[in-house]
N, CA, C and O atoms as a GROMACS GRO file, in nm:
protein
  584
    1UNK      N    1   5.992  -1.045  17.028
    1UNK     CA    2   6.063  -0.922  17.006
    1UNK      C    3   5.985  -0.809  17.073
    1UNK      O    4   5.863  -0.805  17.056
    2UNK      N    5   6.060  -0.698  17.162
    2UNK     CA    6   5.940  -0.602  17.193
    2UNK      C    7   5.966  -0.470  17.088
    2UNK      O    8   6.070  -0.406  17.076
    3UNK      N    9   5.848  -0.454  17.024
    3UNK     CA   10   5.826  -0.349  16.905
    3UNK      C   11   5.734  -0.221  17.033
    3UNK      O   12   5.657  -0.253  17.124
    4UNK      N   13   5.782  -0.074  16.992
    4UNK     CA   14   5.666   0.014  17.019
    4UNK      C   15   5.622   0.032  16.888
    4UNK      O   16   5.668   0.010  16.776
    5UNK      N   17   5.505   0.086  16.941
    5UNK     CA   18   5.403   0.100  16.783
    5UNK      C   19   5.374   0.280  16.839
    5UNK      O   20   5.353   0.303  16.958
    6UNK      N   21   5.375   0.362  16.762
    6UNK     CA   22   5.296   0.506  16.744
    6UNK      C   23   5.220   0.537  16.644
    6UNK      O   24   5.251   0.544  16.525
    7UNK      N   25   5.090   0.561  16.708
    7UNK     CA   26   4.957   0.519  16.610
    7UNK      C   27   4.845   0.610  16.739
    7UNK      O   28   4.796   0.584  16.849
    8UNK      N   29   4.848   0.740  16.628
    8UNK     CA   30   4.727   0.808  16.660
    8UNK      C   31   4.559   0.752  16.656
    8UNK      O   32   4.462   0.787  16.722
    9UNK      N   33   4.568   0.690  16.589
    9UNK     CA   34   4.426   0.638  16.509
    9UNK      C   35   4.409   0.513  16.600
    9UNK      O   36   4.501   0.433  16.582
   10UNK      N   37   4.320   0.475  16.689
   10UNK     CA   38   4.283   0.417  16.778
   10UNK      C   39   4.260   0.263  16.704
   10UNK      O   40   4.316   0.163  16.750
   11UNK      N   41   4.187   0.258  16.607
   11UNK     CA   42   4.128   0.156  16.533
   11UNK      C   43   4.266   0.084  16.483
   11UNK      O   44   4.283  -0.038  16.480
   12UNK      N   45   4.363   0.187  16.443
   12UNK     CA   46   4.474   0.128  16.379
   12UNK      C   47   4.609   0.060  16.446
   12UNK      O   48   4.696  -0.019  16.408
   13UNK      N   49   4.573   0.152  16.592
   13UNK     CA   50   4.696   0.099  16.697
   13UNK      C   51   4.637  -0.057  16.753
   13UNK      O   52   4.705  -0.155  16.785
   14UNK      N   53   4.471  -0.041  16.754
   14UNK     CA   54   4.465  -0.177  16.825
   14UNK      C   55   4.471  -0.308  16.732
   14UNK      O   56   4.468  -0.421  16.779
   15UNK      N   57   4.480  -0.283  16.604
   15UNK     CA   58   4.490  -0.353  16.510
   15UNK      C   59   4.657  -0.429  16.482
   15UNK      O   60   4.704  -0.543  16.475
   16UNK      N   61   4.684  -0.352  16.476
   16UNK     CA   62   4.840  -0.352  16.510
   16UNK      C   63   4.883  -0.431  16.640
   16UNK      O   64   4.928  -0.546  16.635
   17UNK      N   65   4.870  -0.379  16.726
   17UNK     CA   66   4.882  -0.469  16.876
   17UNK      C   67   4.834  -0.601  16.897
   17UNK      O   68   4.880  -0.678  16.981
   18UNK      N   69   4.748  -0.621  16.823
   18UNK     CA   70   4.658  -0.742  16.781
   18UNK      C   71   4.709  -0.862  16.706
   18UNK      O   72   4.692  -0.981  16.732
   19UNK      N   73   4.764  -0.814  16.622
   19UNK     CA   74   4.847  -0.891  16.517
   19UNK      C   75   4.962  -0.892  16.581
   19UNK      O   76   4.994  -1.010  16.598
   20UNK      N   77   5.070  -0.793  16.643
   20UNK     CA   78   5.240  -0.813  16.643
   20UNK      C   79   5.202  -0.913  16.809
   20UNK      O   80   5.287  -0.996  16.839
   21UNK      N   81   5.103  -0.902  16.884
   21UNK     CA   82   5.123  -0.987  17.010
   21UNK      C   83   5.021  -1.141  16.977
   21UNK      O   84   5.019  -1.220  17.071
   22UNK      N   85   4.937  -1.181  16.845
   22UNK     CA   86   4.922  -1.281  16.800
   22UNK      C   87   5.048  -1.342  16.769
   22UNK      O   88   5.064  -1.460  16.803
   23UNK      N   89   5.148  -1.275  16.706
   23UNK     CA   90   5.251  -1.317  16.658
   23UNK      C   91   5.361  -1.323  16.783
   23UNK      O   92   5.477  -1.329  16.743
   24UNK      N   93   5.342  -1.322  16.937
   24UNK     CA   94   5.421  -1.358  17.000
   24UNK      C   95   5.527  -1.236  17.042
   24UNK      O   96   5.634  -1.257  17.101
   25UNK      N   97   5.488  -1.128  17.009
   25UNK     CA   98   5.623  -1.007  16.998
   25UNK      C   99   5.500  -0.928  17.133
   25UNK      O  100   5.380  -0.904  17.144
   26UNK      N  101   5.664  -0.912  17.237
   26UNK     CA  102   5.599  -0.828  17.359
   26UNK      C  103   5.554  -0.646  17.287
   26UNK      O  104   5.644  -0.585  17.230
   27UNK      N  105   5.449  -0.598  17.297
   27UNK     CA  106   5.403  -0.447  17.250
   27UNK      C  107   5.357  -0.387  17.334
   27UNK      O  108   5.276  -0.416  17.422
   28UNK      N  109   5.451  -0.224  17.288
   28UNK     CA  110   5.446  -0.095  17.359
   28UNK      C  111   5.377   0.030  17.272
   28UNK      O  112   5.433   0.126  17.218
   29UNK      N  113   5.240  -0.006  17.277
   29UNK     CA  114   5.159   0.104  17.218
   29UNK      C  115   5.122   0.217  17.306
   29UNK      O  116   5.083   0.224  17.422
   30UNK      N  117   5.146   0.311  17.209
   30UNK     CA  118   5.144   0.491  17.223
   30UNK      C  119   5.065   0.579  17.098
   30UNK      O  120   5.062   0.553  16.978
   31UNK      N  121   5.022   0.656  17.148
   31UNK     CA  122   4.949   0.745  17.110
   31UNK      C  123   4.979   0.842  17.022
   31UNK      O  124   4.891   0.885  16.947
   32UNK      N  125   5.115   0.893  17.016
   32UNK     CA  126   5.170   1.020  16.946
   32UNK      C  127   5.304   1.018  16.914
   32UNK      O  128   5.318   0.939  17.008
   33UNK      N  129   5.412   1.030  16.873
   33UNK     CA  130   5.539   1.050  16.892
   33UNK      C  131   5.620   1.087  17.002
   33UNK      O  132   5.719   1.031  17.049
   34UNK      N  133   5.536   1.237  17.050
   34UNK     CA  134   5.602   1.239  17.183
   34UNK      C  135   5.569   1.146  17.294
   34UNK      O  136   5.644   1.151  17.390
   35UNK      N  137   5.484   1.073  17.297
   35UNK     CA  138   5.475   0.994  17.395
   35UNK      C  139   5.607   0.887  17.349
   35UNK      O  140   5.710   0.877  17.416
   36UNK      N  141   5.581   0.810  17.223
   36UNK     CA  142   5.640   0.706  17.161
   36UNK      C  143   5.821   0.718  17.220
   36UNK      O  144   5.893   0.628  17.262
   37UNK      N  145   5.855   0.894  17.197
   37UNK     CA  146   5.990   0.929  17.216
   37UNK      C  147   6.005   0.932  17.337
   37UNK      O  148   6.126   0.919  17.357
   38UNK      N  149   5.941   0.942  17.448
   38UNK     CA  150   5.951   0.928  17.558
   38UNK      C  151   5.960   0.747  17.626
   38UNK      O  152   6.019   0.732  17.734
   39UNK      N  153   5.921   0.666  17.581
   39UNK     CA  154   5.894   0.539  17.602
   39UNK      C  155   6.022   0.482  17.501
   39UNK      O  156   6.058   0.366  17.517
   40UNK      N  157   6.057   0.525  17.448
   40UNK     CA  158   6.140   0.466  17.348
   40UNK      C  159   6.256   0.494  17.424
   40UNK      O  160   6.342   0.406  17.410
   41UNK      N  161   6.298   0.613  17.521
   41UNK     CA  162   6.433   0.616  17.539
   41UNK      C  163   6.443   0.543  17.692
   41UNK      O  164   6.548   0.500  17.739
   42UNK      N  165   6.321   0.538  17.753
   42UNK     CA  166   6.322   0.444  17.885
   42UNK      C  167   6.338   0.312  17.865
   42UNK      O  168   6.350   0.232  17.958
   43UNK      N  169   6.342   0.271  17.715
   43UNK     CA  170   6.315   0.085  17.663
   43UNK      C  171   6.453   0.039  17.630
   43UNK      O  172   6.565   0.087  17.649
   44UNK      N  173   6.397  -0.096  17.562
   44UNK     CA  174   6.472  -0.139  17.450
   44UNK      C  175   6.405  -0.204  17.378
   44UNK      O  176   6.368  -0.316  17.413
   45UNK      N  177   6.376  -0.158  17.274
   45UNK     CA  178   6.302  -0.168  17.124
   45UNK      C  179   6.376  -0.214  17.042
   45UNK      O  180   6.463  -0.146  16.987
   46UNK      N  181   6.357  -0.341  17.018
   46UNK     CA  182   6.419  -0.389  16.840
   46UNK      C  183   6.348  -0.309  16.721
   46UNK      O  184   6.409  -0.270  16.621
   47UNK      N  185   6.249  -0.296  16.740
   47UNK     CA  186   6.139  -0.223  16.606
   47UNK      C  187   6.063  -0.128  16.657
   47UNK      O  188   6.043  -0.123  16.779
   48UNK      N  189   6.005  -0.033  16.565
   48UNK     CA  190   5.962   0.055  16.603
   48UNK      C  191   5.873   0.071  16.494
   48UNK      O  192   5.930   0.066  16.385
   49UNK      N  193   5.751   0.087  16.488
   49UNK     CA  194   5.607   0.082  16.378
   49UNK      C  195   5.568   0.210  16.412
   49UNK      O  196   5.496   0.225  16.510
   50UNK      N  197   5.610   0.317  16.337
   50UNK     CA  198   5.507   0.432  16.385
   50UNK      C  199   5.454   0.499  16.249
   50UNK      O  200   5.512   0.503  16.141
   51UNK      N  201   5.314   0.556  16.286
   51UNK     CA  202   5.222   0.653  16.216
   51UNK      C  203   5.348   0.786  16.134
   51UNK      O  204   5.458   0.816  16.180
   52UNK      N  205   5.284   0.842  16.003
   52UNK     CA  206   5.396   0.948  16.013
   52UNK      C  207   5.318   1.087  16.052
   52UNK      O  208   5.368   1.185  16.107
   53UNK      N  209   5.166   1.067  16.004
   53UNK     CA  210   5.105   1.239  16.084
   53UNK      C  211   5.057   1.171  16.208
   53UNK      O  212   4.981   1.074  16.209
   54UNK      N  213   5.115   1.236  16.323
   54UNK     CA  214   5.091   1.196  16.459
   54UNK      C  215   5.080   1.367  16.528
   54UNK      O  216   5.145   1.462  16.484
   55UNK      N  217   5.021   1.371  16.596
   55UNK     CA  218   4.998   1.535  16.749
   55UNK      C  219   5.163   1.507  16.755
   55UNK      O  220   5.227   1.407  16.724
   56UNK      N  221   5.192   1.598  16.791
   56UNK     CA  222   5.315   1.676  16.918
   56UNK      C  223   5.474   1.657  16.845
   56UNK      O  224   5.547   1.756  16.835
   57UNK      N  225   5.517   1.529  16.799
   57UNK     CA  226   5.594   1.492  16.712
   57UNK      C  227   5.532   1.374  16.568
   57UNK      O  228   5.450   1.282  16.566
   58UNK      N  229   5.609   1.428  16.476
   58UNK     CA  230   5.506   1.363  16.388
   58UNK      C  231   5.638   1.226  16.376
   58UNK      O  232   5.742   1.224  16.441
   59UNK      N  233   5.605   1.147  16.301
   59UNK     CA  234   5.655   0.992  16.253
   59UNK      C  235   5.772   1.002  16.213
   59UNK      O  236   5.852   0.917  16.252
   60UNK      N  237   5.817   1.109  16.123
   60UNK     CA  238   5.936   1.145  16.048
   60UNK      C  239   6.026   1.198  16.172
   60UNK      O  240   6.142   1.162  16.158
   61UNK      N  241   6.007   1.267  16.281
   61UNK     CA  242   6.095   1.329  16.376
   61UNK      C  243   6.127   1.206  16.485
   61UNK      O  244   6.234   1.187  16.542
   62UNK      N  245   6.020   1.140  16.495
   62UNK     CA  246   6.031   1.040  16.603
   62UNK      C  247   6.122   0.954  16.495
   62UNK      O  248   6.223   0.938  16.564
   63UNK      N  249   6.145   0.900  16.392
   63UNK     CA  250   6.261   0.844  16.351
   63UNK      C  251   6.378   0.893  16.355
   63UNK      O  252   6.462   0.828  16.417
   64UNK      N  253   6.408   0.990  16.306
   64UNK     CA  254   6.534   1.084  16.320
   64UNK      C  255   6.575   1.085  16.422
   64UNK      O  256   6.696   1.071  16.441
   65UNK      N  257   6.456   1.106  16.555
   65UNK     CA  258   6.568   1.065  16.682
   65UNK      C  259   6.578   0.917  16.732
   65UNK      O  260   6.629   0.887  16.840
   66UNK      N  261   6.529   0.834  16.650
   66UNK     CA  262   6.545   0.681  16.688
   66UNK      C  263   6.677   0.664  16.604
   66UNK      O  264   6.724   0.550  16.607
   67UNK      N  265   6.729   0.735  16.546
   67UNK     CA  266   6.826   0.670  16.461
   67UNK      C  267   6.968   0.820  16.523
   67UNK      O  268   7.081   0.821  16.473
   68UNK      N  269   6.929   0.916  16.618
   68UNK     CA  270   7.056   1.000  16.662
   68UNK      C  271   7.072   0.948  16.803
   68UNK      O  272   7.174   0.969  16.869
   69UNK      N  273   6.955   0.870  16.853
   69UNK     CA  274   6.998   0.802  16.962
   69UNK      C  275   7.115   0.680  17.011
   69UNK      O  276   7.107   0.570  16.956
   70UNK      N  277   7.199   0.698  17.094
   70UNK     CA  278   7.282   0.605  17.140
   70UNK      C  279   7.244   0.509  17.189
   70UNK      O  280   7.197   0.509  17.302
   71UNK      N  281   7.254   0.401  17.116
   71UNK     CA  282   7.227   0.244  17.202
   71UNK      C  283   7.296   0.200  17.185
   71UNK      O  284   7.392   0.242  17.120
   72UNK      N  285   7.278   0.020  17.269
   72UNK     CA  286   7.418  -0.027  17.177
   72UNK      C  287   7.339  -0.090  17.053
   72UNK      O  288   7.403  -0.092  16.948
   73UNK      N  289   7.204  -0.142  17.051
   73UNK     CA  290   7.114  -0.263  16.976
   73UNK      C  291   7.042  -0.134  16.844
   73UNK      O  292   6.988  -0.030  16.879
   74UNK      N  293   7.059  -0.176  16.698
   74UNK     CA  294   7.014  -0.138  16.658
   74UNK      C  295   6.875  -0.121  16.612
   74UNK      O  296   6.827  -0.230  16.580
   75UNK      N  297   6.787  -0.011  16.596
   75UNK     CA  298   6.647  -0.074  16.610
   75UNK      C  299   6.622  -0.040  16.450
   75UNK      O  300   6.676   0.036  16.371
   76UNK      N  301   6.501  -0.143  16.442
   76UNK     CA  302   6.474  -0.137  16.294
   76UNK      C  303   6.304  -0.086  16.285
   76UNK      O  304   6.214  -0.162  16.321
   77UNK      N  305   6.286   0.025  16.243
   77UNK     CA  306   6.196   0.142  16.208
   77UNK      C  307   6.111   0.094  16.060
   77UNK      O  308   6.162   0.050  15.956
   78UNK      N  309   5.980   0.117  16.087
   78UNK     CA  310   5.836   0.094  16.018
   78UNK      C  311   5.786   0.206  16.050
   78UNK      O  312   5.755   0.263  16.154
   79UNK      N  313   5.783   0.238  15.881
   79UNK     CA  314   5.674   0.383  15.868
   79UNK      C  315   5.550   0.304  15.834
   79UNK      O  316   5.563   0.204  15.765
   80UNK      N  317   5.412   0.346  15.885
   80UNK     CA  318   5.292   0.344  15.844
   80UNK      C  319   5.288   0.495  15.801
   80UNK      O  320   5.342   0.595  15.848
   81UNK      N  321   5.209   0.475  15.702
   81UNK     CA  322   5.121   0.624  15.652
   81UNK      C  323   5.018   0.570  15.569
   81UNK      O  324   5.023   0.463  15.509
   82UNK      N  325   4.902   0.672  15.571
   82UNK     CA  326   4.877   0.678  15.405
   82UNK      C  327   4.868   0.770  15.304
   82UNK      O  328   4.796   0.794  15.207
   83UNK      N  329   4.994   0.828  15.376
   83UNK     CA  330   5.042   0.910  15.202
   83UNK      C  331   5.119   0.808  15.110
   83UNK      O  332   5.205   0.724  15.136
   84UNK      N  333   5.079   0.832  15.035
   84UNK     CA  334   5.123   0.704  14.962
   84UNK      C  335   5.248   0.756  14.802
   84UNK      O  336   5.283   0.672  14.719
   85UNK      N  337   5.290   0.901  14.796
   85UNK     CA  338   5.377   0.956  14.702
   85UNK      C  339   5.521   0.908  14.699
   85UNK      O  340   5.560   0.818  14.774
   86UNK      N  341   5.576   0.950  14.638
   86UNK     CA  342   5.720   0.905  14.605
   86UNK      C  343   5.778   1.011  14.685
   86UNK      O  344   5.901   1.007  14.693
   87UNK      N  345   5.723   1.095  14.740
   87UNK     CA  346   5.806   1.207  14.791
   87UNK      C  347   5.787   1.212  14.920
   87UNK      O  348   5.855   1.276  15.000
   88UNK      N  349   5.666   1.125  14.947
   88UNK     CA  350   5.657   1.087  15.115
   88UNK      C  351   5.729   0.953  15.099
   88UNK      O  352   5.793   0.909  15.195
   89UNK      N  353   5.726   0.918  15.040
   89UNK     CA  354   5.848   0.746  15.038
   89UNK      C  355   5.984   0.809  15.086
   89UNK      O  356   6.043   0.774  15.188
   90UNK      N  357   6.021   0.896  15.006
   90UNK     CA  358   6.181   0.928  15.004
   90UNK      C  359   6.194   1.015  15.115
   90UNK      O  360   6.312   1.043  15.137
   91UNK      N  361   6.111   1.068  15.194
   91UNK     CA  362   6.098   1.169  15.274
   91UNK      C  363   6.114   1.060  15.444
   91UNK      O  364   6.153   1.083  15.558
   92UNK      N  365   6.053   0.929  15.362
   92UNK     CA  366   6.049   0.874  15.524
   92UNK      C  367   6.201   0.781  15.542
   92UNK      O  368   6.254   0.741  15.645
   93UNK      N  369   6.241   0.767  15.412
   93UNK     CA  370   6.354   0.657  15.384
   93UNK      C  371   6.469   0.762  15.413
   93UNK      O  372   6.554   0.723  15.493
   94UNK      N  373   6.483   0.882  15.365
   94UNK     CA  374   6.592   1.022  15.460
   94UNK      C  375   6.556   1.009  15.560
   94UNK      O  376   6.663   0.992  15.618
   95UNK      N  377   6.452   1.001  15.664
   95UNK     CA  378   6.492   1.007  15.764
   95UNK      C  379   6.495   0.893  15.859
   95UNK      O  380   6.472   0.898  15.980
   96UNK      N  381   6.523   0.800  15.797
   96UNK     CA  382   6.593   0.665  15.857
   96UNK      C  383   6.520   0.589  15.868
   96UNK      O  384   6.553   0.503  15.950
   97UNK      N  385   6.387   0.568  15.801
   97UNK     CA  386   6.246   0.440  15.798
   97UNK      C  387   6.382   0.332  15.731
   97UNK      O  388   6.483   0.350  15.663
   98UNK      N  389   6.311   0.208  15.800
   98UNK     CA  390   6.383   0.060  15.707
   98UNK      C  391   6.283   0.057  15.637
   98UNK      O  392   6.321   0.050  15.520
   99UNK      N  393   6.175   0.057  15.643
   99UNK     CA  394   6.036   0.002  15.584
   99UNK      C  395   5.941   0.094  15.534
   99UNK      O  396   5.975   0.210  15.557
  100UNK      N  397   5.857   0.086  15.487
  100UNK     CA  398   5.739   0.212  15.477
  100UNK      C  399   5.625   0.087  15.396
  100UNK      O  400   5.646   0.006  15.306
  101UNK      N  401   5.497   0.122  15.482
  101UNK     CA  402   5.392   0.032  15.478
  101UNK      C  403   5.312   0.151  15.453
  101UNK      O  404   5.336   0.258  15.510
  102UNK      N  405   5.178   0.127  15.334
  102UNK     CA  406   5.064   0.245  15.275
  102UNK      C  407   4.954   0.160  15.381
  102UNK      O  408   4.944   0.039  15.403
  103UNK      N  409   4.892   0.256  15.424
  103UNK     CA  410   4.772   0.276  15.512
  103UNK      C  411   4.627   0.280  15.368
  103UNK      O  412   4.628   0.363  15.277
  104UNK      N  413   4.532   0.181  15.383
  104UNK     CA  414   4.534   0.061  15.458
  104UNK      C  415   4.623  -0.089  15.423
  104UNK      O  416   4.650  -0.135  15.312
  105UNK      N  417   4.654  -0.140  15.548
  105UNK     CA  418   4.775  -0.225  15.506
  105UNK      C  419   4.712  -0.306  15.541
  105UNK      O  420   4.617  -0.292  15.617
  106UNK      N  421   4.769  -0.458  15.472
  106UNK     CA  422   4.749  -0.548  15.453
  106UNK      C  423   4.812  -0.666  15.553
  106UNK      O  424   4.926  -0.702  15.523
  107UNK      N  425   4.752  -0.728  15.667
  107UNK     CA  426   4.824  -0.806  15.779
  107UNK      C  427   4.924  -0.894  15.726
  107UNK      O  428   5.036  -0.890  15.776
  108UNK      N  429   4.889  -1.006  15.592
  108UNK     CA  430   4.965  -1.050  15.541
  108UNK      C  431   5.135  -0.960  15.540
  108UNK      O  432   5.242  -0.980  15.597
  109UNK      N  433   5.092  -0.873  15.458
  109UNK     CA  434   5.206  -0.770  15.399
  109UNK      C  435   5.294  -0.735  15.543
  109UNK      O  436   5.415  -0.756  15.550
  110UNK      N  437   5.224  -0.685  15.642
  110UNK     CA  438   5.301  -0.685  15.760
  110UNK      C  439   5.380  -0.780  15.817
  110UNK      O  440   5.483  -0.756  15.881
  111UNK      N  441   5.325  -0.911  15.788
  111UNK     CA  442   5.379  -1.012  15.861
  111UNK      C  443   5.522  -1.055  15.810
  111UNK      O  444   5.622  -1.105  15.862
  112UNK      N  445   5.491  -1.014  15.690
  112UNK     CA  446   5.608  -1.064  15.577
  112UNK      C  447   5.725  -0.954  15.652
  112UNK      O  448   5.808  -0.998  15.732
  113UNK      N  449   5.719  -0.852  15.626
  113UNK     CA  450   5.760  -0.700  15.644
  113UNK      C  451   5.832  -0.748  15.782
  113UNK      O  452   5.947  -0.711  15.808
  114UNK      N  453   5.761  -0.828  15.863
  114UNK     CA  454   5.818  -0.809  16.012
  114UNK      C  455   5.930  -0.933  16.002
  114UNK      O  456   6.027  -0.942  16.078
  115UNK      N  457   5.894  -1.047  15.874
  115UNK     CA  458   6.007  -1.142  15.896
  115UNK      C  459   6.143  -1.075  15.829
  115UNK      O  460   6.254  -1.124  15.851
  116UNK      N  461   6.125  -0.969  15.753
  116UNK     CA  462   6.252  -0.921  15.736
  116UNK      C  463   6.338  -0.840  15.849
  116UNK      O  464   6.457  -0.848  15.880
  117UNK      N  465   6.221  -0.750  15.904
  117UNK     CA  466   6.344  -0.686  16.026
  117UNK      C  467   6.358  -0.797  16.108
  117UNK      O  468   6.447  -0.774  16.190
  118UNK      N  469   6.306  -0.914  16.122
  118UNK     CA  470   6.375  -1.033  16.233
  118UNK      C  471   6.477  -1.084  16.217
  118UNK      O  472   6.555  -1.130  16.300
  119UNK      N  473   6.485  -1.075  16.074
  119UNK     CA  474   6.629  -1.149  15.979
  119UNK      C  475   6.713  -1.032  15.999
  119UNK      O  476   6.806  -1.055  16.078
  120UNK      N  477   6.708  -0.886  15.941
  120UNK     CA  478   6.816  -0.827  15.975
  120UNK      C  479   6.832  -0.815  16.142
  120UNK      O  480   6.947  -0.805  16.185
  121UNK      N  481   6.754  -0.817  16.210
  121UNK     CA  482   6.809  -0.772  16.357
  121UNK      C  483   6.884  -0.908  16.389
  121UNK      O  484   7.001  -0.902  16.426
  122UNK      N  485   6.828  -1.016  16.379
  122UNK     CA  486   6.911  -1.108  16.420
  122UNK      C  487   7.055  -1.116  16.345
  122UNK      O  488   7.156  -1.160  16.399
  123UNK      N  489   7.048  -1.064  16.208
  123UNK     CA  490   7.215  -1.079  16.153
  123UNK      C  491   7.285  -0.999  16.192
  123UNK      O  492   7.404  -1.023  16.173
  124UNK      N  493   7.249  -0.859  16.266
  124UNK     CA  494   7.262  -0.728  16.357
  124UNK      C  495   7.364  -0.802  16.502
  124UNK      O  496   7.477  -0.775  16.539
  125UNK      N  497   7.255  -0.912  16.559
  125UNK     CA  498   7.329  -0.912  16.671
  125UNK      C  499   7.436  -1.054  16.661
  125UNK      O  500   7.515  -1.085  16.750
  126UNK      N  501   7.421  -1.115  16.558
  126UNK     CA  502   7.516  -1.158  16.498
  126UNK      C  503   7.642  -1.178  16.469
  126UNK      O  504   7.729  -1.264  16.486
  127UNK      N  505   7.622  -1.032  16.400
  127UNK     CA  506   7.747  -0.931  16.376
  127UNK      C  507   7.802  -0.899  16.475
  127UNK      O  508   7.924  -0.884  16.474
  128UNK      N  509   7.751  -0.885  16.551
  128UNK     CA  510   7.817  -0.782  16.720
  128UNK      C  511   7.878  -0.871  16.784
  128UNK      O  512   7.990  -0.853  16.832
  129UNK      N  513   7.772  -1.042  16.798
  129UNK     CA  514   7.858  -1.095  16.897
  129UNK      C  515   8.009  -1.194  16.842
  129UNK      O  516   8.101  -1.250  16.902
  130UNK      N  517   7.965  -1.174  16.672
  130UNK     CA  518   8.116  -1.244  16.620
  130UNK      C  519   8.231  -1.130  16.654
  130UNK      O  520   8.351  -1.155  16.643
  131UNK      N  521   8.177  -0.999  16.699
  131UNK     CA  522   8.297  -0.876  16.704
  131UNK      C  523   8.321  -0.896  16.841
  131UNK      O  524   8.432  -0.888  16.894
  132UNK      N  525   8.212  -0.924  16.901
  132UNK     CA  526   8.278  -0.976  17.051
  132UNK      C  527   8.388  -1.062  17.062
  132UNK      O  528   8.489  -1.022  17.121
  133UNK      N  529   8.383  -1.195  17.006
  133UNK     CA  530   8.416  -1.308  16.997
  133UNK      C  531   8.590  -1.318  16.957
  133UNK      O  532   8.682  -1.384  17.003
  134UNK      N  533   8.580  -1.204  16.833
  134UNK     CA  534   8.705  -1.187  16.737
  134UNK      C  535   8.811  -1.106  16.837
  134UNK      O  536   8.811  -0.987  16.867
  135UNK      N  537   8.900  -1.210  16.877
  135UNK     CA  538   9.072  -1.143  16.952
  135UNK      C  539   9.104  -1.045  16.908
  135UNK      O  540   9.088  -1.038  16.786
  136UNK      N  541   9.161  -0.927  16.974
  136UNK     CA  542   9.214  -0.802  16.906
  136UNK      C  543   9.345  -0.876  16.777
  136UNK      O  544   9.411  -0.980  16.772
  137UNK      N  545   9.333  -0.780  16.707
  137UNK     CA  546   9.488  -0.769  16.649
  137UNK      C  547   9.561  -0.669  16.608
  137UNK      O  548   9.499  -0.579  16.553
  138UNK      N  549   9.711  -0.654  16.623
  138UNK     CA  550   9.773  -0.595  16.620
  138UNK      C  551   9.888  -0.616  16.456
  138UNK      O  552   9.968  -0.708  16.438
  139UNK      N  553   9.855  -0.496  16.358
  139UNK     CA  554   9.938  -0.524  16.267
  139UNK      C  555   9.846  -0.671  16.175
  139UNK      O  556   9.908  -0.758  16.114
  140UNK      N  557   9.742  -0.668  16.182
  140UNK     CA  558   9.684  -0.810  16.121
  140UNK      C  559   9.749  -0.947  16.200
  140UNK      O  560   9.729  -1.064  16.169
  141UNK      N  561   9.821  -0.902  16.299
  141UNK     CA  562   9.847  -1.084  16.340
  141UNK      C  563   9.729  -1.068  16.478
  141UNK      O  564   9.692  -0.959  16.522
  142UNK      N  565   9.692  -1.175  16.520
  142UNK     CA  566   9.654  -1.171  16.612
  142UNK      C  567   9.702  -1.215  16.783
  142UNK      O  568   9.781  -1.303  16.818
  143UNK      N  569   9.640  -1.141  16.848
  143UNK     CA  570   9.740  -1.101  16.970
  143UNK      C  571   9.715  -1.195  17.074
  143UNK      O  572   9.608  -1.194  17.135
  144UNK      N  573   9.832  -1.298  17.104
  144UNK     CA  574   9.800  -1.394  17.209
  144UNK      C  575   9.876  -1.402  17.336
  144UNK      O  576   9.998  -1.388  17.332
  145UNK      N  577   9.828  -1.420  17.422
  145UNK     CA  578   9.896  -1.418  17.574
  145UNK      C  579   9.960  -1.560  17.600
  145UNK      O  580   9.882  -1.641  17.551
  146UNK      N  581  10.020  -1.597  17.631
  146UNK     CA  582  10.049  -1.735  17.683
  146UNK      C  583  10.152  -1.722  17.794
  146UNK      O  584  10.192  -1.822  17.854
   0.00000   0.00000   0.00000
């Protein structure tokens, strides 16, 4: 899967990169949000792992525009922080986190974390290509040429 990661904290991005490309997933590590938002709209990202206090754009804005952006593939968003309140929980889940992981995190806990967005992205494209698949219809019958 290729994930970007945005992760100010040097120790924490290479940690990260370490683990999601042990685990076989191509990674696009960045430094800040605005970098992250810049790389994110040149890509295609299934996931997205970012820091939420980051320089230039913080974690919470770089989601908001991962989720006003037009694609066709939906991407599935990982907050790291370590604020760890109910009001930074709900603060990251408004603005469109799937996930939210407390800093310091636990590789286990990640790994788990990452088999769920694999399961939803794959039932994601799933979904899309049974809508591909499904004949128009007209009036509930369905519409055949012969």
């Amino acid at each position: 899967m290729k994930i970007l990661i945005a992760e100010d904290d040097r120790d924490s991005r290479e940690l990260l990169c370490w683990i999601l490309e042990k685990l076989g997933n191509q990674v696009v590590a960045t430094e800040n949000g605005k970098e992250a938002w810049e790389v994110f709209r040149r890509g295609c990202f299934r996931l997205v792992i970012s820091d939420v206090l980051m320089p230039e754009i913080d974690g919470l804005e770089l989601c908001r525009r991962v989720r006003k952006h037009k694609q066709s593939k939906y991407t599935y968003v990982i907050i790291i922080t370590a604020l760890i309140g109910k009001k930074d929980y709900l603060e990251g889940m408004e603005a469109g986190a799937d996930d939210f992981i407390t800093k310091p995190f636990d590789p286990d806990e990640l790994k788990a974390r990452l088999r769920v967005a694999e399961r939803i992205i794959s039932f994601q494209e799933q979904t899309v290509r049974e809508e591909l698949d499904t004949p128009p219809t007209l009036g509930g019958v369905t519409s055949r040429t012969e």
